[in-house]
mmCIF file as Biopython writes it, N, C-alpha, C and O atoms, coordinates in Angstrom:
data_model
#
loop_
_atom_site.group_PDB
_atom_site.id
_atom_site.type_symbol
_atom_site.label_atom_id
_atom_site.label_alt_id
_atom_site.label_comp_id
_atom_site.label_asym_id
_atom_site.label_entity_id
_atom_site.label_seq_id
_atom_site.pdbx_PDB_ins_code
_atom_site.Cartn_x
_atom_site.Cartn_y
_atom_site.Cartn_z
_atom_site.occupancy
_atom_site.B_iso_or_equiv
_atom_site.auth_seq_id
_atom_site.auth_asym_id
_atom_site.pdbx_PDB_model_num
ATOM 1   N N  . UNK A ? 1  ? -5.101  -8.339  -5.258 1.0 0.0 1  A 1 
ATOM 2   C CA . UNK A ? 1  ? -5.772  -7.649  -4.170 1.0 0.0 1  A 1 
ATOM 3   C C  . UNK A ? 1  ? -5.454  -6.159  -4.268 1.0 0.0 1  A 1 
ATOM 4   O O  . UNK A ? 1  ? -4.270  -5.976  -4.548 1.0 0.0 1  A 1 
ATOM 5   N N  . UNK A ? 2  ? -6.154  -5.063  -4.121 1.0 0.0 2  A 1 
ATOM 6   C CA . UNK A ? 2  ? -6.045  -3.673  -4.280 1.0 0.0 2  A 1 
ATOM 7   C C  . UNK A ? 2  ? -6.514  -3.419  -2.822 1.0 0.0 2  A 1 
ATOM 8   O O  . UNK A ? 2  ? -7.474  -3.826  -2.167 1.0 0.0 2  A 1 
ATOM 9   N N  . UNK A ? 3  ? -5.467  -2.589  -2.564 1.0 0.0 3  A 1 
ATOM 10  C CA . UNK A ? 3  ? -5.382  -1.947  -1.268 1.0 0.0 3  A 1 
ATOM 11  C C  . UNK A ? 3  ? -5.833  -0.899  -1.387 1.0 0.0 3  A 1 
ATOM 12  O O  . UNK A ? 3  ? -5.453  -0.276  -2.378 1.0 0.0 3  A 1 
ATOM 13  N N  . UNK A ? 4  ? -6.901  -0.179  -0.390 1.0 0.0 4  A 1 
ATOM 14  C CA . UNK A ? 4  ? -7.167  1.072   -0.857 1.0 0.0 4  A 1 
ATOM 15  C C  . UNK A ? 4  ? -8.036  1.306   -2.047 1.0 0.0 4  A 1 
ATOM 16  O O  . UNK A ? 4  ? -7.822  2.283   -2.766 1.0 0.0 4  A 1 
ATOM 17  N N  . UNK A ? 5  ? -8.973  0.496   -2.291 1.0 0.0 5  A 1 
ATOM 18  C CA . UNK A ? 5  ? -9.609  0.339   -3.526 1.0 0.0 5  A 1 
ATOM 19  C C  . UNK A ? 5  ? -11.222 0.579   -2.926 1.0 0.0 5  A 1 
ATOM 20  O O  . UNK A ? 5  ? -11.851 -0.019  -3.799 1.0 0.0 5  A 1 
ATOM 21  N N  . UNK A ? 6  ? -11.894 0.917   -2.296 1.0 0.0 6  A 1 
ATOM 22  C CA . UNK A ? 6  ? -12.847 1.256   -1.740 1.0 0.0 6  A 1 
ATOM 23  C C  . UNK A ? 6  ? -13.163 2.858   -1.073 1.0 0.0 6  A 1 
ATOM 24  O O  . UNK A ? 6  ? -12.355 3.371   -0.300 1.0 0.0 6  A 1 
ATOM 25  N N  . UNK A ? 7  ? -13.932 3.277   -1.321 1.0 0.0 7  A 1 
ATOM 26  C CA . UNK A ? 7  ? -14.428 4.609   -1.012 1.0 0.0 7  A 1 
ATOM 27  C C  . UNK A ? 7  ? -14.377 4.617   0.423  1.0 0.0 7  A 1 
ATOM 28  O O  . UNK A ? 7  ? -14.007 5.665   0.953  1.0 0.0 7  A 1 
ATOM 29  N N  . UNK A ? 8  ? -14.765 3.371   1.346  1.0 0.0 8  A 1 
ATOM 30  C CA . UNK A ? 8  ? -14.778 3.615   2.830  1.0 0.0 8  A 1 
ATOM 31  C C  . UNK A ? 8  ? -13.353 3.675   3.096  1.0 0.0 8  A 1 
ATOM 32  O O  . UNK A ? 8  ? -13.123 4.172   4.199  1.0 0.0 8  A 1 
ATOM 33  N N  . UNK A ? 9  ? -12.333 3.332   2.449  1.0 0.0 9  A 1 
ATOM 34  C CA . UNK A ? 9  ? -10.744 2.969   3.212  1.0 0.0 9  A 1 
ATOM 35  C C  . UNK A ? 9  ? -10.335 4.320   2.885  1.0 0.0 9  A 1 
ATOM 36  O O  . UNK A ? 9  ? -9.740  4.756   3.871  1.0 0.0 9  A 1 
ATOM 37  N N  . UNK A ? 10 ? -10.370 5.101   2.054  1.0 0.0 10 A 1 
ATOM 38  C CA . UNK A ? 10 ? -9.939  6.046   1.308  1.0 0.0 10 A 1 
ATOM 39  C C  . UNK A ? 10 ? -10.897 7.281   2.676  1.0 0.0 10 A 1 
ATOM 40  O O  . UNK A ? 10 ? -10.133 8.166   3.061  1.0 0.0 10 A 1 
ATOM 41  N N  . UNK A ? 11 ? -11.840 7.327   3.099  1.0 0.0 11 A 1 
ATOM 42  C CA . UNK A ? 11 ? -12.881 8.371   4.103  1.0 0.0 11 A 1 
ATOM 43  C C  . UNK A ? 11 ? -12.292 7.900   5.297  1.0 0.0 11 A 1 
ATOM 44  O O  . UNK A ? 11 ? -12.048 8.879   6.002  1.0 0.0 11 A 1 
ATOM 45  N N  . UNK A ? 12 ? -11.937 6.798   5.873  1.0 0.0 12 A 1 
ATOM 46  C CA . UNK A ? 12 ? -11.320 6.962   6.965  1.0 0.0 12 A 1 
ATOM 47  C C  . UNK A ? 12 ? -9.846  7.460   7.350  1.0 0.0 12 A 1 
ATOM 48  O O  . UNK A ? 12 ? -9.419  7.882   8.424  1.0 0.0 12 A 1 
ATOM 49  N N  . UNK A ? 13 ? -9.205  7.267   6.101  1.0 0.0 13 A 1 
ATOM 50  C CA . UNK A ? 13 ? -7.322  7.902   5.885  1.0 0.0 13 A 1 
ATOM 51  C C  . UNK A ? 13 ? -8.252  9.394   5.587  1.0 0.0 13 A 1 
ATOM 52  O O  . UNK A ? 13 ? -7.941  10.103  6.545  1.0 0.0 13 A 1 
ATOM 53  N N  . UNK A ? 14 ? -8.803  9.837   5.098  1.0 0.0 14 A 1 
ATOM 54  C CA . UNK A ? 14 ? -8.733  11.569  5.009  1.0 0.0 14 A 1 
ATOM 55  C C  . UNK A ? 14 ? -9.456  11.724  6.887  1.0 0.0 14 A 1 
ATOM 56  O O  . UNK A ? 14 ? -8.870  12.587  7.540  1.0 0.0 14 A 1 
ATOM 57  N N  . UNK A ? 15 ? -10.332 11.141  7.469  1.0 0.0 15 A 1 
ATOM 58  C CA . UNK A ? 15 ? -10.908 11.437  8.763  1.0 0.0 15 A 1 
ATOM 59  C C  . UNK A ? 15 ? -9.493  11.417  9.914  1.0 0.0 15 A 1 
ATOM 60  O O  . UNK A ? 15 ? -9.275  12.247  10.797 1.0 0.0 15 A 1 
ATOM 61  N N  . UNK A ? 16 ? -8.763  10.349  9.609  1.0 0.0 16 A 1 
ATOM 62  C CA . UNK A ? 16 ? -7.695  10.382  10.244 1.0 0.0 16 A 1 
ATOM 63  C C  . UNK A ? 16 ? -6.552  11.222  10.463 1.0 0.0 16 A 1 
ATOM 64  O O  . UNK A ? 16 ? -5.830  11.134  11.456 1.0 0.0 16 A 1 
ATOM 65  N N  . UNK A ? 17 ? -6.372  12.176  9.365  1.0 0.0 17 A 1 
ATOM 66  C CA . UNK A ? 17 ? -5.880  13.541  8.819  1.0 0.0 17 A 1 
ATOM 67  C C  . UNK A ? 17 ? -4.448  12.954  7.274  1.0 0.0 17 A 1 
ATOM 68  O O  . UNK A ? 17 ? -3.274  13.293  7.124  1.0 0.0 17 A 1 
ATOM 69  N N  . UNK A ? 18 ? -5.263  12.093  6.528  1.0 0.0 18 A 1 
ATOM 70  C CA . UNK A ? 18 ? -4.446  11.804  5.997  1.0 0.0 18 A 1 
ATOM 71  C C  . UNK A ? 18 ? -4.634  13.216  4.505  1.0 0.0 18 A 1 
ATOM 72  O O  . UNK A ? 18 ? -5.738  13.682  4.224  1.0 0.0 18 A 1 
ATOM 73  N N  . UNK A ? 19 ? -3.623  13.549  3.940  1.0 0.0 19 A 1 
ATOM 74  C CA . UNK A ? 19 ? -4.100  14.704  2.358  1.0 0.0 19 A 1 
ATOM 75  C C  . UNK A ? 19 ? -4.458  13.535  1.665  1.0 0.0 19 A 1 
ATOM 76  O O  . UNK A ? 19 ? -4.219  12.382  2.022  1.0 0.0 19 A 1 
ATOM 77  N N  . UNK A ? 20 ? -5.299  14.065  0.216  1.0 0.0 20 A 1 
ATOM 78  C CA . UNK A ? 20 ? -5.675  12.797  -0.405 1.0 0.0 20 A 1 
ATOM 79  C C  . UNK A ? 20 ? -4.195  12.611  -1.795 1.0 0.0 20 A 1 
ATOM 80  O O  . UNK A ? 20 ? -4.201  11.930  -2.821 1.0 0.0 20 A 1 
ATOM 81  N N  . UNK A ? 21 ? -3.121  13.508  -1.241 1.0 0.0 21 A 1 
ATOM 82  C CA . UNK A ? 21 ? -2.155  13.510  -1.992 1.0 0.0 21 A 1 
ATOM 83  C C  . UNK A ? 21 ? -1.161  11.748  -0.958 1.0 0.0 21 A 1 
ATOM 84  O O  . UNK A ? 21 ? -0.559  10.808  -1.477 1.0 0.0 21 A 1 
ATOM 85  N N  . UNK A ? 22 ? -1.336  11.933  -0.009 1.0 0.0 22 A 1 
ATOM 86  C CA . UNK A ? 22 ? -0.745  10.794  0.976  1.0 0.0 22 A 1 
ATOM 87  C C  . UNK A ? 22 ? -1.621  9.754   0.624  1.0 0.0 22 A 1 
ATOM 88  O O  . UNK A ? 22 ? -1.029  8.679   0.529  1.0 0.0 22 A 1 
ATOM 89  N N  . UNK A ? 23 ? -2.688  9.708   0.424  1.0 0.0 23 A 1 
ATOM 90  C CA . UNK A ? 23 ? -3.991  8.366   0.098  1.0 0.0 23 A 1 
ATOM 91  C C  . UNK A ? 23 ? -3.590  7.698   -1.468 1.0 0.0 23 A 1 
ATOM 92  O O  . UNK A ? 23 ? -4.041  6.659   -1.950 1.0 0.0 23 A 1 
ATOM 93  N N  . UNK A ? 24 ? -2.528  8.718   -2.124 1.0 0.0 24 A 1 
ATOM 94  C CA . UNK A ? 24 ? -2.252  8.324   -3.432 1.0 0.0 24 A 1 
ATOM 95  C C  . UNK A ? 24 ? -1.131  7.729   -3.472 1.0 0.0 24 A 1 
ATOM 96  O O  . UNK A ? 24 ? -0.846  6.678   -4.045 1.0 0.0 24 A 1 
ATOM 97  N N  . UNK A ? 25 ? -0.289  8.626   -2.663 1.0 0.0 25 A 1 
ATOM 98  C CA . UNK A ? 25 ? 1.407   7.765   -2.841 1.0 0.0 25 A 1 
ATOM 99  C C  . UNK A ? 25 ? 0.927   6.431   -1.714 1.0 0.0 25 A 1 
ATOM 100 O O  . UNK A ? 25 ? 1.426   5.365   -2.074 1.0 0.0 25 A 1 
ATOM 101 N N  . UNK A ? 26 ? 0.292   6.350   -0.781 1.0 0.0 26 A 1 
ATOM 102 C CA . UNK A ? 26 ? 0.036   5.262   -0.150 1.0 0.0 26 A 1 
ATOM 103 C C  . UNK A ? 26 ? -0.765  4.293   -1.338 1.0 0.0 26 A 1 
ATOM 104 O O  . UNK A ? 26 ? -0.509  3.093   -1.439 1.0 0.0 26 A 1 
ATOM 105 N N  . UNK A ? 27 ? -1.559  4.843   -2.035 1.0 0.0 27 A 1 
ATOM 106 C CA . UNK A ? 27 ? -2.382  3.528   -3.002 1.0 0.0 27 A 1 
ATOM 107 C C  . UNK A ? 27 ? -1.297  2.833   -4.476 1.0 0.0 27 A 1 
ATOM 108 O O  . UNK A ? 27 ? -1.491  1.793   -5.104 1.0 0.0 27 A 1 
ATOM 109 N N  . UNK A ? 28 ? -0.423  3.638   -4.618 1.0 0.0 28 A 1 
ATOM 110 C CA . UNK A ? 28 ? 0.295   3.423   -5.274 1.0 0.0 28 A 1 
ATOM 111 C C  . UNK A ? 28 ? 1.521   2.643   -5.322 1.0 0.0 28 A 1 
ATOM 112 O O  . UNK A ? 28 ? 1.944   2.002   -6.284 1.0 0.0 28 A 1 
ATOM 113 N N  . UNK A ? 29 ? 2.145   2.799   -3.939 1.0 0.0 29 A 1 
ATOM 114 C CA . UNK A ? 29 ? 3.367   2.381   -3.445 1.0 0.0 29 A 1 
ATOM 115 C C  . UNK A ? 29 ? 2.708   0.681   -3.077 1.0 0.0 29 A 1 
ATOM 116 O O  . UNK A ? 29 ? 3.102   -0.315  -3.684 1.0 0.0 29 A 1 
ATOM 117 N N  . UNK A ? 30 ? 1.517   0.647   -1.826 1.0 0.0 30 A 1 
ATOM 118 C CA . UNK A ? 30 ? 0.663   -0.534  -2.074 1.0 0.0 30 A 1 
ATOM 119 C C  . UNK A ? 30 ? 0.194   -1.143  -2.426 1.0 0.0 30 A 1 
ATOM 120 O O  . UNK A ? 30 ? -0.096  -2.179  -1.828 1.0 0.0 30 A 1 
ATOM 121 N N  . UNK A ? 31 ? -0.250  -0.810  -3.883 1.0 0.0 31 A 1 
ATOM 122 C CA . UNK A ? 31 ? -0.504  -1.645  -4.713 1.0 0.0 31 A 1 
ATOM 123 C C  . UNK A ? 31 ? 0.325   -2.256  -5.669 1.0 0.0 31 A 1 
ATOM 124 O O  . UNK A ? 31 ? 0.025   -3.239  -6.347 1.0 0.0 31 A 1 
ATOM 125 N N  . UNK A ? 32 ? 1.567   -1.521  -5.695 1.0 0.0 32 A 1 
ATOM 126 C CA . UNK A ? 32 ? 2.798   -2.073  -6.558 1.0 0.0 32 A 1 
ATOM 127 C C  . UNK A ? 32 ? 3.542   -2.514  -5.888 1.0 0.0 32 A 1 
ATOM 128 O O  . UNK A ? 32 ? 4.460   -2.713  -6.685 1.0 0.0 32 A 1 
ATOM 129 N N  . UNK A ? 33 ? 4.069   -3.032  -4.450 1.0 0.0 33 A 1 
ATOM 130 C CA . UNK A ? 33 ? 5.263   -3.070  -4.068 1.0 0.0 33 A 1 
ATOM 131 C C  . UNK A ? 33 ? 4.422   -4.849  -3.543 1.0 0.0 33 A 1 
ATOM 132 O O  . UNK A ? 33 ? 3.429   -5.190  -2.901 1.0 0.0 33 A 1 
ATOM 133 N N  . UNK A ? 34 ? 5.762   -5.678  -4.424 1.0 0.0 34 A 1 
ATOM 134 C CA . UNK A ? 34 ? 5.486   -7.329  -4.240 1.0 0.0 34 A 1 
ATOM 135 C C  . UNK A ? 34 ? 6.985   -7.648  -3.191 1.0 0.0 34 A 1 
ATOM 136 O O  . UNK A ? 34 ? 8.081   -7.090  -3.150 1.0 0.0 34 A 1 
ATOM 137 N N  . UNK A ? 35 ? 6.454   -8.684  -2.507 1.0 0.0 35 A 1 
ATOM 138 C CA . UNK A ? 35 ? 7.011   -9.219  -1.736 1.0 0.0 35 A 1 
ATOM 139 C C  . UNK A ? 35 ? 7.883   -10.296 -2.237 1.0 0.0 35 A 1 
ATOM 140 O O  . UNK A ? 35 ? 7.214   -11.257 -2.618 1.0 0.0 35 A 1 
ATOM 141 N N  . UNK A ? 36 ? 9.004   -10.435 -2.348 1.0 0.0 36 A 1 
ATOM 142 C CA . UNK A ? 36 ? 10.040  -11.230 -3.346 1.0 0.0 36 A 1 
ATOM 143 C C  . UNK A ? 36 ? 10.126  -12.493 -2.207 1.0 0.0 36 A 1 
ATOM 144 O O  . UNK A ? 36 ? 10.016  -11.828 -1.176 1.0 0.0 36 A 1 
ATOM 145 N N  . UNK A ? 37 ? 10.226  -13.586 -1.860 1.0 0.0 37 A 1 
ATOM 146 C CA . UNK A ? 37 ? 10.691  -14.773 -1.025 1.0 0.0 37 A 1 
ATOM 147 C C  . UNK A ? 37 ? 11.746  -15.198 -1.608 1.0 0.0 37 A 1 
ATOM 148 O O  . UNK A ? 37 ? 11.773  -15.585 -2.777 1.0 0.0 37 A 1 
ATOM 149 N N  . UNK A ? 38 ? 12.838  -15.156 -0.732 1.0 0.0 38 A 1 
ATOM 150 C CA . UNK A ? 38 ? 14.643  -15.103 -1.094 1.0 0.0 38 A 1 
ATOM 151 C C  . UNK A ? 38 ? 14.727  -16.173 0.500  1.0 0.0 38 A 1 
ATOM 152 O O  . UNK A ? 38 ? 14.234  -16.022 1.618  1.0 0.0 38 A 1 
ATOM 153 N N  . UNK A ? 39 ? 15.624  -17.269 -0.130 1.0 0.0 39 A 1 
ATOM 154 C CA . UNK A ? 39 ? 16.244  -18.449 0.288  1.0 0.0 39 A 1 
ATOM 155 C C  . UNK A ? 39 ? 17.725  -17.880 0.950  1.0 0.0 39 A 1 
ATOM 156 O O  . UNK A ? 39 ? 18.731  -18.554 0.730  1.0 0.0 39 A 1 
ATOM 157 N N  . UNK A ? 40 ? 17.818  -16.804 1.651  1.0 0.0 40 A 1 
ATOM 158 C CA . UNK A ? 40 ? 19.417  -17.060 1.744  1.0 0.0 40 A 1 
ATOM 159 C C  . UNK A ? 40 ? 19.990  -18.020 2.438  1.0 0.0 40 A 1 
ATOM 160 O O  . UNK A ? 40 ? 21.160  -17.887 2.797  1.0 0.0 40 A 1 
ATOM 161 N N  . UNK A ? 41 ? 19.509  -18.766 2.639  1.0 0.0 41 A 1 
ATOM 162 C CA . UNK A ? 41 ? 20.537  -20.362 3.044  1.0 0.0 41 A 1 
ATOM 163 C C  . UNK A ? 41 ? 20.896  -20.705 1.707  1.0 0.0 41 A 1 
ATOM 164 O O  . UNK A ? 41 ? 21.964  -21.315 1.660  1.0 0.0 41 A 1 
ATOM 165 N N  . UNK A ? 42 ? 20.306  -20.493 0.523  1.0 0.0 42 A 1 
ATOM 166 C CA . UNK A ? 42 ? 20.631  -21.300 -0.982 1.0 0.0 42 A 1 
ATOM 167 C C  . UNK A ? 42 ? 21.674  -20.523 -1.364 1.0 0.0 42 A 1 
ATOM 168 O O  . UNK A ? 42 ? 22.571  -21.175 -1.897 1.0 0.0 42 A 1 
ATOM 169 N N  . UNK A ? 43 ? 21.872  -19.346 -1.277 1.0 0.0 43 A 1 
ATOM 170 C CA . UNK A ? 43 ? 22.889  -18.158 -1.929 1.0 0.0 43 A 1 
ATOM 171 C C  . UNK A ? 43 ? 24.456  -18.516 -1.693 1.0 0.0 43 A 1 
ATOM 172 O O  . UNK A ? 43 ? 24.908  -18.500 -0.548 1.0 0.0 43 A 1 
ATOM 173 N N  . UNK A ? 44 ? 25.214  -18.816 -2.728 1.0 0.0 44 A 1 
ATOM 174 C CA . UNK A ? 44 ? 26.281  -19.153 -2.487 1.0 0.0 44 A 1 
ATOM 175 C C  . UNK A ? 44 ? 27.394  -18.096 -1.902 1.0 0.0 44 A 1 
ATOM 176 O O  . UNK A ? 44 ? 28.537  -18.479 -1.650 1.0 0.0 44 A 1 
#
């Protein structure tokens, strides 16, 4: 799934007052950052 991968998501973050330098570290950081699922009841 790409976050931020559409021309409309990207026009409403600049309408909102986002720089399109913030629309980048936001598309970047969001599209790379995975969610790990960690058991700590299992962790010895």
């Amino acid at each position: 799934m790409v976050i931020l991968g559409s021309r409309e998501e990207r026009v409403k973050l600049l309408k909102a007052g986002f720089t399109g330098k913030d629309i980048e570290i936001l598309y970047v950081f969001l599209n790379l950052f995975e969610v790990v699922g960690v058991d700590w009841q299992e962790m010895p």
